[in-house]
C-alpha positions as CSV (number, residue, x, y, z in Angstrom):
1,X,113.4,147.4,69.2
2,X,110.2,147.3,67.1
3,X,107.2,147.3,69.4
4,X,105.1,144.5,68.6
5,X,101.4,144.2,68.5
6,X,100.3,142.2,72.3
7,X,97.2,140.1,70.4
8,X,100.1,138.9,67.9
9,X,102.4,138.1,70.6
10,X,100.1,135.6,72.1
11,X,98.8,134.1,68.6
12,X,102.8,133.7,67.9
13,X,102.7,131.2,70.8
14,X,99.7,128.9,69.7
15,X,100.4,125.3,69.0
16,X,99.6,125.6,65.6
17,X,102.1,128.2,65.2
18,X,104.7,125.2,65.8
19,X,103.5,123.1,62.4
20,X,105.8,123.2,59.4
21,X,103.9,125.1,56.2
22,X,105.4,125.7,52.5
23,X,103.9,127.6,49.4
24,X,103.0,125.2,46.9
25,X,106.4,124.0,44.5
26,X,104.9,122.0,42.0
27,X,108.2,121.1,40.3
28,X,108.9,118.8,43.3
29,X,105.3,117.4,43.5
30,X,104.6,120.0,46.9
31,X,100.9,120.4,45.5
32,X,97.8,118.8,46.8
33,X,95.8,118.0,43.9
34,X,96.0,120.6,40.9
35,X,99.7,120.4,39.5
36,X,100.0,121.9,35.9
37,X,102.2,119.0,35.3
38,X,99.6,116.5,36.2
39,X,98.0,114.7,32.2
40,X,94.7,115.6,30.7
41,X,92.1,112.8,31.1
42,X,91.6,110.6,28.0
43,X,92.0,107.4,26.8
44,X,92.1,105.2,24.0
45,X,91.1,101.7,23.0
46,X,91.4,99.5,19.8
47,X,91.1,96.0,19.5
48,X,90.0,95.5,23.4
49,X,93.5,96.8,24.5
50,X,93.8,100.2,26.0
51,X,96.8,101.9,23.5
52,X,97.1,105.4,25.1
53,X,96.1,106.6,28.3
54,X,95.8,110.2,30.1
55,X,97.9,111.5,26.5
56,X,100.5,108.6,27.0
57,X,100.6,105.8,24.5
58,X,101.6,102.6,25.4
59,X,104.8,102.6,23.8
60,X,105.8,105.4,26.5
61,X,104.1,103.7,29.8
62,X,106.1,102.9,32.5
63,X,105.4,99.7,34.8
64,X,102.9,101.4,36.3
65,X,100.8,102.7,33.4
66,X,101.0,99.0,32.2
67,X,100.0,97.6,35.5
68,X,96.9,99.5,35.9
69,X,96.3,99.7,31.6
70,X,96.2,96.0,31.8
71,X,94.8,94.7,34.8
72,X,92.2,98.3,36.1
73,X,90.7,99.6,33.5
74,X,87.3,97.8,32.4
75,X,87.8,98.4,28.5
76,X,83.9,97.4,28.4
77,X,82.5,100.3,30.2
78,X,85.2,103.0,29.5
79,X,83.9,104.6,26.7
80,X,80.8,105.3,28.2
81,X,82.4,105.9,31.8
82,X,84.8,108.9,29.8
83,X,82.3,110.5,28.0
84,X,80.6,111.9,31.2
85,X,81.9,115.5,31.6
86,X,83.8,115.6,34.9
87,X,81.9,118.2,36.7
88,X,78.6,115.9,36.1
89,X,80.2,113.0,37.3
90,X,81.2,114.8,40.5
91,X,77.3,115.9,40.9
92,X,76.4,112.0,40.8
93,X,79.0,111.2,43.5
94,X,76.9,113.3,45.4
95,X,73.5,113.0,44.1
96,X,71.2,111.1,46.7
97,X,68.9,109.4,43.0
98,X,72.1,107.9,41.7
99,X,72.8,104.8,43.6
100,X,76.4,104.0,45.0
101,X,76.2,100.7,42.2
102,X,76.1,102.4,39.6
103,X,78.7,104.8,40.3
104,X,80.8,102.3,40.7
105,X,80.4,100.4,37.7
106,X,81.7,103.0,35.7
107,X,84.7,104.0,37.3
108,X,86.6,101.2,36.4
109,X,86.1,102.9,33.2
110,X,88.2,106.0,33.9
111,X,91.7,106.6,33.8
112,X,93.8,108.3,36.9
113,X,93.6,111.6,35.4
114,X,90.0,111.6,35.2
115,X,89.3,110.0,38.5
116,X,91.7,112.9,39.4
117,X,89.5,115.5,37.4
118,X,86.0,114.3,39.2
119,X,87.3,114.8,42.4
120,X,88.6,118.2,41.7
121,X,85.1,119.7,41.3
122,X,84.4,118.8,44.6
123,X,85.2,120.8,48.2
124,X,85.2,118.9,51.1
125,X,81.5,119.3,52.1
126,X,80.4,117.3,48.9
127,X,83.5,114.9,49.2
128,X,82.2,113.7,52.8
129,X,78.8,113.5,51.3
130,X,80.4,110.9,48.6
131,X,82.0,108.7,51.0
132,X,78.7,108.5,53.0
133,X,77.1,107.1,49.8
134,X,80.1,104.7,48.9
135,X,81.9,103.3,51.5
136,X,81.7,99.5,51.1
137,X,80.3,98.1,54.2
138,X,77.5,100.0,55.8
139,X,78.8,99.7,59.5
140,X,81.0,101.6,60.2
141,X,84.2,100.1,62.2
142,X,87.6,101.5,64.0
143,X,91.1,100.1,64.4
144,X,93.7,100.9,66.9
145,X,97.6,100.5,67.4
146,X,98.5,98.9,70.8
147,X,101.9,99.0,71.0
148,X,104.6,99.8,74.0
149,X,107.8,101.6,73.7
150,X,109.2,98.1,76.1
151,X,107.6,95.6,74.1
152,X,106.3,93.7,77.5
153,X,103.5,91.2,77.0
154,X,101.5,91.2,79.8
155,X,101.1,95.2,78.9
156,X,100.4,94.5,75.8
157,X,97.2,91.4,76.1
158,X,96.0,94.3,79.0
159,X,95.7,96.9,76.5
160,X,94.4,94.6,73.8
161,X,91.8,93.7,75.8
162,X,90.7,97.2,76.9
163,X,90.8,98.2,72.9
164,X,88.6,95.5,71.5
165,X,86.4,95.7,74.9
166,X,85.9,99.7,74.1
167,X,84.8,98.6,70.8
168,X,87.7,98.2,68.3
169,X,87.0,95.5,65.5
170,X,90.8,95.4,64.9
171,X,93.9,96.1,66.7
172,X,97.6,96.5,65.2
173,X,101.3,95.9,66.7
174,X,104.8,97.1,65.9
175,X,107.8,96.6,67.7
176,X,110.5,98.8,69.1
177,X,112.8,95.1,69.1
178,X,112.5,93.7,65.4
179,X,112.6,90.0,66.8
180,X,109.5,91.1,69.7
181,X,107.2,90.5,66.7
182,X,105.9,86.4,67.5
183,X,105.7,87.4,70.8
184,X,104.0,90.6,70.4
185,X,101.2,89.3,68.5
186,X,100.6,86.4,70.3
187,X,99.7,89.4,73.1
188,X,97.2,90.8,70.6
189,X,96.0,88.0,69.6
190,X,94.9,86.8,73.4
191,X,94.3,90.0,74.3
192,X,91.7,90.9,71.5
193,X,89.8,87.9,72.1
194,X,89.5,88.7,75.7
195,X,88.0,91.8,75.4
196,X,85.7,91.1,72.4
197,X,85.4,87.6,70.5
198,X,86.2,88.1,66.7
199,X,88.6,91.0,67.4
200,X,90.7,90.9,64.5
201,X,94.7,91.3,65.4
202,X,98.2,92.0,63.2
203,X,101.7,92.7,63.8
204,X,103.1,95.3,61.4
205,X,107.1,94.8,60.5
206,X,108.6,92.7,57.5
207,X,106.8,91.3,55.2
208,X,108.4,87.8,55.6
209,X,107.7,87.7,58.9
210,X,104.1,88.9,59.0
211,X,103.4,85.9,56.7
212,X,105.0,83.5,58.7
213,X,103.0,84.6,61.4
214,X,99.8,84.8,59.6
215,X,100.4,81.3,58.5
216,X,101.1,80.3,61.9
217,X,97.7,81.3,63.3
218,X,99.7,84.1,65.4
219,X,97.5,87.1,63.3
220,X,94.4,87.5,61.5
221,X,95.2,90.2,59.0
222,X,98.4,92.7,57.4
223,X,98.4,96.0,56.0
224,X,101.4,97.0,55.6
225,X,102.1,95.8,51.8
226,X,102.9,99.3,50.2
227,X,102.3,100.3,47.0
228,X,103.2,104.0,45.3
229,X,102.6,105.9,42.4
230,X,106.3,106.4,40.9
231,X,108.7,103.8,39.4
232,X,111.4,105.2,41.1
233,X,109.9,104.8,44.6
234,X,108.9,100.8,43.4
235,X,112.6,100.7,42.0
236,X,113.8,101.9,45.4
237,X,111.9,99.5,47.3
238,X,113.3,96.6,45.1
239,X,109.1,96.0,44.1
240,X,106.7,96.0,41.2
241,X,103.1,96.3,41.1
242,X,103.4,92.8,39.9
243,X,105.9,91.6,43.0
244,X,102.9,92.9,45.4
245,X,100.0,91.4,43.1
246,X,102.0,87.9,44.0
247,X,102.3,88.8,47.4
248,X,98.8,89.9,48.1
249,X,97.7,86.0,47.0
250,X,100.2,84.7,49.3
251,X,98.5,86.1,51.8
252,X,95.1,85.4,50.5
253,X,96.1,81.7,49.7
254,X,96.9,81.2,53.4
255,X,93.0,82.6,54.4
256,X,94.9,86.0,55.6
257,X,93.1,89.1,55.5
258,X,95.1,92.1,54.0
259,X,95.2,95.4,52.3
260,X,97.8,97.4,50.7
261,X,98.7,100.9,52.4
262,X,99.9,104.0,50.5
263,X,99.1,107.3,50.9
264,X,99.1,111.0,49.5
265,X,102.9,112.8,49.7
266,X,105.0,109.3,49.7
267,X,106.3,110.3,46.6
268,X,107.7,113.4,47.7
269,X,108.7,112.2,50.9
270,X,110.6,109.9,48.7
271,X,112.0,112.6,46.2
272,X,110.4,111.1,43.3
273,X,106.9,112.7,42.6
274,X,107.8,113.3,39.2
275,X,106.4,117.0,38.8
276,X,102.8,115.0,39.4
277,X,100.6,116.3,42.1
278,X,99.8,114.2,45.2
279,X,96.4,112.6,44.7
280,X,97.5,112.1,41.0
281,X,100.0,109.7,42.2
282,X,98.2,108.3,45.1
283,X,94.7,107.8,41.9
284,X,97.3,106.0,40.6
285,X,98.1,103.5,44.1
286,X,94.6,102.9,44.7
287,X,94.0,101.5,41.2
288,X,96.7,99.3,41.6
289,X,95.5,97.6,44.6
290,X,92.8,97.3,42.5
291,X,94.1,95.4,40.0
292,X,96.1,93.2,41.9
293,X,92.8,92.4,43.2
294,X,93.2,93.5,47.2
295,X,90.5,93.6,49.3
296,X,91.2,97.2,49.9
297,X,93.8,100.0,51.1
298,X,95.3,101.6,54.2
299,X,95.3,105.4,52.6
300,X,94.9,108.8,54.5
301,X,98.2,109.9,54.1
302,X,99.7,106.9,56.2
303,X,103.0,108.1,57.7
304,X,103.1,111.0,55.9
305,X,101.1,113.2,56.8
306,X,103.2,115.8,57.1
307,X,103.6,116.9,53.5
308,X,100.5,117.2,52.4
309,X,99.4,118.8,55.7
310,X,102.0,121.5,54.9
311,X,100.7,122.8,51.6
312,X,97.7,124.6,51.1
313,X,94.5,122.4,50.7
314,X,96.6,119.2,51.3
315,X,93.9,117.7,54.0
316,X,91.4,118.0,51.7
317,X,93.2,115.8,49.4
318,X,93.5,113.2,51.9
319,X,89.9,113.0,52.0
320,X,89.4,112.7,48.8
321,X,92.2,109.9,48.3
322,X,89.7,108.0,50.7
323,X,86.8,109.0,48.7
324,X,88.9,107.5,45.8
325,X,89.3,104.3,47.3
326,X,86.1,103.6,48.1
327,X,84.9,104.7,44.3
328,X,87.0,101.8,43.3
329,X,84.7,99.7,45.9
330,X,87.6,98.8,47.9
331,X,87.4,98.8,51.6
332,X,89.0,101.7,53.2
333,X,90.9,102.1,56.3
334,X,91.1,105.9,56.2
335,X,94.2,107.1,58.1
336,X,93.5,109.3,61.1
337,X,96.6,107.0,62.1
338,X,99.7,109.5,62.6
339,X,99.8,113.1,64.0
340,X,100.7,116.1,62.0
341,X,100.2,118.9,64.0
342,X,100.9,120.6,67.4
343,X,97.6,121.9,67.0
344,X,94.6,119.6,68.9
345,X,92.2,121.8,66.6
346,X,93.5,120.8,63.7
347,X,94.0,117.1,64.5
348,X,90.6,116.9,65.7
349,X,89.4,119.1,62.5
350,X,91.4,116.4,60.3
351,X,89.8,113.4,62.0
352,X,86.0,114.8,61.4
353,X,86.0,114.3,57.6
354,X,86.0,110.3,58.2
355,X,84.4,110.4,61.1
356,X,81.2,112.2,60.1
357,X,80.5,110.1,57.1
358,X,82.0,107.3,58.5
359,X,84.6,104.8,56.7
360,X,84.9,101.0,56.5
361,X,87.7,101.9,59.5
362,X,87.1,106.0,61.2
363,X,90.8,105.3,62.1
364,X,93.4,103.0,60.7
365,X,95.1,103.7,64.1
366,X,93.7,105.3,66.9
367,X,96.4,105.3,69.7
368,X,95.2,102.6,72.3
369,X,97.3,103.8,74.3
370,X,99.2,106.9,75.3
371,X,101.3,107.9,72.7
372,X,104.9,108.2,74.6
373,X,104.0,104.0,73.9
374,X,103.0,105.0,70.3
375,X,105.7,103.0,67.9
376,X,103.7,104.0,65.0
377,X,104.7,107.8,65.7
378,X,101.6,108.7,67.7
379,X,98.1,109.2,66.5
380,X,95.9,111.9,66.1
381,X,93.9,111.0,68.6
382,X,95.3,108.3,71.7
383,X,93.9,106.6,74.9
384,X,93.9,109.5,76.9
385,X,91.0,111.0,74.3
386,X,88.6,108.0,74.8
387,X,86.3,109.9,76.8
388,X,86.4,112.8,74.2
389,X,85.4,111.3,71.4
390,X,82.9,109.2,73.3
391,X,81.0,112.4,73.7
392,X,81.7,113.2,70.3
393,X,79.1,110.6,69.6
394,X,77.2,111.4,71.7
395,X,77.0,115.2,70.8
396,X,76.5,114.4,66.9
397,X,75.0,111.0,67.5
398,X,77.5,109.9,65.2
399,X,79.6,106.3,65.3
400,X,83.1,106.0,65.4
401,X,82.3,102.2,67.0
402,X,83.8,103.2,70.3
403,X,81.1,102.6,73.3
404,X,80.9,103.7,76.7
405,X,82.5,101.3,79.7
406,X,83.0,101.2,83.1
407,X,86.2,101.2,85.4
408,X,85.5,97.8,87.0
409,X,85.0,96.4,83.4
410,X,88.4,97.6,82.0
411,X,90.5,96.5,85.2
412,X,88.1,93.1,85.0
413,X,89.3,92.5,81.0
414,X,92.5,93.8,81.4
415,X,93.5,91.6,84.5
416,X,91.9,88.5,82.7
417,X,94.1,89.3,79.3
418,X,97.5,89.6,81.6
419,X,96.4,85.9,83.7
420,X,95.9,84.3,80.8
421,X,99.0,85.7,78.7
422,X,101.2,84.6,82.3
423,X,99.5,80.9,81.5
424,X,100.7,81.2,78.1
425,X,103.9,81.9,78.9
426,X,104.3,79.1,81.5
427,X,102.7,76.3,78.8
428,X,104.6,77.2,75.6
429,X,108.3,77.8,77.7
430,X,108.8,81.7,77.7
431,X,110.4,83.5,80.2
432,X,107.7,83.7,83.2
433,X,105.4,86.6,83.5
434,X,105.4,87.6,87.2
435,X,102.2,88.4,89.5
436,X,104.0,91.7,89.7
437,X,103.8,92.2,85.8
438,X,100.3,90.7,86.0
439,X,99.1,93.4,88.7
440,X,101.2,96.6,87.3
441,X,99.4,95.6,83.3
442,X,96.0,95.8,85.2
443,X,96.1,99.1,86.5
444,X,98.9,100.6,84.2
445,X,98.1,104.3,82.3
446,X,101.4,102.9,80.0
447,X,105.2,100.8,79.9
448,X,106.2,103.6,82.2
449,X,104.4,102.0,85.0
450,X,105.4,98.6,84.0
451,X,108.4,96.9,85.2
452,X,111.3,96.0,83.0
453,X,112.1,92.2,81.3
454,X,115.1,90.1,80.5
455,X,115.2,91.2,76.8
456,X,117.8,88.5,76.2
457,X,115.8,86.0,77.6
458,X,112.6,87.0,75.8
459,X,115.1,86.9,72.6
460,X,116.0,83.7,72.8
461,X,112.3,81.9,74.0
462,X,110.9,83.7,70.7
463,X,114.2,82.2,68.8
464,X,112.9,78.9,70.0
465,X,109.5,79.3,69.8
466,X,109.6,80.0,65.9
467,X,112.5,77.0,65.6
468,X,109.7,74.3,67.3
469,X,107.0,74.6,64.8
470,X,104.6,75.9,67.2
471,X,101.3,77.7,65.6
472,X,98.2,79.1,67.2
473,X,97.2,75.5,68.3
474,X,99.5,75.2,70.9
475,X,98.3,78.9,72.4
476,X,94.8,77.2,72.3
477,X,95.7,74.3,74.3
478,X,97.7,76.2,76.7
479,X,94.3,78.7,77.3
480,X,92.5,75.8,77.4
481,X,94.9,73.7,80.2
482,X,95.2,76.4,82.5
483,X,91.3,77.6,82.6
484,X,90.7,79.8,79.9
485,X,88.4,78.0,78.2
486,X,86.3,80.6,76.7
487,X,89.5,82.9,75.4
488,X,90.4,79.3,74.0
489,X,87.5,78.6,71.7
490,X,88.0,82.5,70.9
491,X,91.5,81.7,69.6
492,X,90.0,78.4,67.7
493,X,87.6,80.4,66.3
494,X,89.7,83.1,64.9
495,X,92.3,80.2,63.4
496,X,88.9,78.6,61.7
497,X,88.4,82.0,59.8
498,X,91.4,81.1,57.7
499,X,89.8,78.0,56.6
500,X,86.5,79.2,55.8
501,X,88.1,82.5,53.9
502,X,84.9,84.2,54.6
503,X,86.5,87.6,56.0
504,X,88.6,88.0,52.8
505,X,85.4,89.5,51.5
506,X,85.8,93.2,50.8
507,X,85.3,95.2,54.2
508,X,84.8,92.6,56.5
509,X,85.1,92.6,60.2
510,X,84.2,89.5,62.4
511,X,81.2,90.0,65.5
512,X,81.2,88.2,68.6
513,X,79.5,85.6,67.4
514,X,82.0,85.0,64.6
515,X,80.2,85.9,62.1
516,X,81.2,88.1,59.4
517,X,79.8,91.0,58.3
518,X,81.5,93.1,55.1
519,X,80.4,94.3,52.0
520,X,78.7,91.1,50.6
521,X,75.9,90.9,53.5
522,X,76.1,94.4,55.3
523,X,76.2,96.6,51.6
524,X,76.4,100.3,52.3
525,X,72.6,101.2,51.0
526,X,72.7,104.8,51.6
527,X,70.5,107.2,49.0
528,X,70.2,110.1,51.5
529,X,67.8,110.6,54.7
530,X,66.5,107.6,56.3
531,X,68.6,105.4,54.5
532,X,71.8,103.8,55.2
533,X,73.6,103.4,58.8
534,X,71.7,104.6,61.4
535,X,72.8,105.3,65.1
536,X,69.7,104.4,66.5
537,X,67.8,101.9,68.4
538,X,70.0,99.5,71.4
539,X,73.2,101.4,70.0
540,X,72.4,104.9,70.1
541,X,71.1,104.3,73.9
542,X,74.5,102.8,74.8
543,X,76.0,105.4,73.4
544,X,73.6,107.7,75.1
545,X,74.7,106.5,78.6
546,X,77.9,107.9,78.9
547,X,79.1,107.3,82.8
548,X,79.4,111.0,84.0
549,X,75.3,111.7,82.4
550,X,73.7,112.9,85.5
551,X,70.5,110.6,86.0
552,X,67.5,112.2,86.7
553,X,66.7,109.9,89.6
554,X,69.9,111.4,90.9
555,X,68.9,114.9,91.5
């Protein structure tokens, strides 16, 4: 037997050591950003119509190189918009005396091979630099998934309320039972408002059913429309760009917020990437969205993150399909949402390129809760890291929108959220919620301390729930009846944002006092130092006072 080398003995054990990696393959699409397979930027125009794109004409486009041809490319500005050499357009990305504006009036002038080309010049250093300069809103915001491997409700309102309490603007649901879903966000949606009013809530599974809910007043927002950059993966899906487009102003018609969600390696995942590298395809996604005119994109590699983490610079594409998004001046919520890696280094390492510039949303689903309960496949990053990144900000003085809290708080909101989810339950005729479930969802780390339901019963309440014509009205009055007055007018007020329409402006999140703040009023202004967010001020000493800072009237 070979004697082996003791320091490599130990390094064979690391974590990382665990994670899948492959050389790159770029006849199945296994590159980042830089397949010789991927189109030379160009594009022309006659007549006001664009007639050949990236070396394609139009005779040759498929649905997708219509879709975008026809409804993303600004025909008025693209002449001047391709003319810029690349590498100069990557140096005013970054440049602190050309303003974010500008920037993005011309890049609905440029084709996805171009966009592709710009972001190529840059490494990741400069890439974080141009998402500091062009995220949409200014402030930047968080999301987490609070979800249960159980489905229980009481669990569920508890954890909500913790989440938006630490600070989370939104929180998002799945279900391990497809027909959980009504009742499941109903949980959010109480729970949310308990812990902060204004806390935006959804419930991620089929489409029909999130806009039923929606329309019912049961959620506030969906992401979870996806769109991708091959006809075959559309084709597969039984969609079109088009199908979507409609689908978006559903949603939009009915006062919904939404985005669409896509993500570098879906294609491959999907064994269609024709020969195209990964942020090619994914260029081609985010101008979609654009123009089916969505509010913006769940991107970051959203539930696969494994492929692109597995080839060499692959993270640094998922960056810079963010930094994409956001030149289109689409809100971004920029992934951060699914593990890849045994490695805590390199999740953490992963989740410092949004962070430190900050996005419109750090995470689009930081685990609110251990991630055994994790249905979205665990996150990088999951409750039992809330005080870790609260000293993150601290340390870097740097806002991921989580603040600090106290133990009496947390059992205080997550009590209140599982009382008023038991009322709930008794008013609208669902299977009772015990004092038992009520005291285990207070003090609970996860569903493992939780005791179990009638799932049949649940079933069959929800059945009938949906069957009575029952909206977020009735979850008002029932708050309202049995004391909750103030989680009440919460609920009211989050059912009025659908009439008003006001947070289907790009980027917007909702404060406590209901009013919105996105893109329109709270602009991203930043031209380098002293400019642009800020932690400072009221919020930089919250986040100062961390609970385990020694005082020094304690010593």
């Amino acid at each position: 037997m070979q004697k082996r080398q003791k320091r490599f003995e130990v390094l064979e054990q690391r974590a990382v050591n665990k994670d899948g990696f492959i050389k790159e393959w770029a006849e199945v699409g296994l590159v980042a950003m830089d397949s010789p397979y991927d189109p030379k930027p160009g594009l022309k125009i006659e007549n006001g119509k664009v007639v050949e794109m990236d070396g394609i004409p139009c005779a040759e486009f498929d649905m997708i190189d219509t879709f975008i041809a026809n409804h993303c490319i600004d025909v008025n500005v693209a002449a001047e918009a391709m003319a810029i050499d690349s590498l100069e357009f990557a140096k005013k990305l970054v440049d602190i005396n050309v303003s974010g504006a500008e920037i993005k009036r011309l890049v609905p002038g440029l084709t996805p091979a171009k966009i592709l080309d710009i972001l190529k010049k840059m490494n990741v250093v400069e890439l974080m630099m141009a998402m500091q300069k062009l995220r949409c809103r200014k402030t930047p915001a968080n999301q987490a998934h609070i979800t249960n491997v159980k489905d229980t409700p009481a669990l569920l309102a508890a954890d909500s309320a913790e989440g938006s309490f630490r600070g989370f603007q939104e929180l998002e649901t799945t279900v391990g039972i497809a027909r959980y879903a009504p009742m499941n966000a109903i949980a959010l949606l109480i729970g949310g408002q308990v812990g902060c009013r204004g806390t935006l809530t959804q419930c991620a599974v089929e489409e029909a059913m999130e806009l039923q809910m929606g329309m019912k007043g049961l959620t506030a927002y969906a992401e979870t429309v996806s769109v991708y950059g091959t006809d075959q993966v559309f084709v597969d899906g039984d969609d079109t760009p088009w199908s979507k487009a409609f689908l978006a102003s559903a949603y939009a018609s009915r006062g919904i917020k939404m985005r669409f969600t896509s993500g570098t390696g879906s294609e491959v995942q999907m064994g269609y990437a024709n020969k195209k590298s990964m942020l090619y395809l994914e260029i081609k996604c985010i101008m979609i969205t654009k123009g089916a005119g969505v509010q913006g994109l769940q991107n970051g590699s959203i539930s696969c993150i494994g492929v692109p983490g597995a080839v060499p610079g692959g993270i640094r594409a998922v960056l810079a399909e963010n930094v994409a998004t956001v030149l289109l001046d689409l809100e971004v919520a920029s992934g951060n949402d699914q593990t890849f890696t045994h490695s805590p280094i390199r999740n953490t390492a992963r989740m410092l390129m949004q962070f430190l510039p900050g996005t419109d949303y750090v995470f689009s689903g930081y685990s609110g809760v251990p991630n055994y309960d994790n249905m979205f496949a665990g996150s990088t990053h999951d409750s039992d890291d809330f005080d870790d990144m609260l000293v993150l900000q601290r340390d870097l003085q740097c806002d991921m929108a989580l603040r600090p809290v106290t133990e009496e708080q947390i059992i205080a909101v997550r009590n209140k959220a599982a009382r008023a989810m038991q009322a709930v339950f008794q008013e609208v005729g669902f299977p009772a919620i015990t004092d038992e479930e009520v005291e285990a969802a207070t003090y609970a780390h996860g569903s493992k301390d939780m005791p179990d339901r009638n799932q049949p019963e649940d079933l069959r309440a929800i059945e009938e729930f949906l069957k009575s014509g029952k909206t977020g009205l009735d979850i008002v009055r029932a708050l309202h009846k049995h004391g909750f007055q103030d989680v009440a007018e919460s609920v009211l007020g989050m059912l009025k944002q659908k009439v008003s329409g006001d947070y289907l402006h790009t980027s917007a999140i909702v404060d406590e006092n209901f009013n919105v703040k996105s893109a329109v009023n709270d602009r991203n202004d930043y031209m380098g130092p002293g400019t642009g967010y800020r932690l400072e001020g009221e919020r930089w000493e919250l986040l100062k006072n961390i609970p385990q800072a020694i005082s020094p009237e304690d010593i």
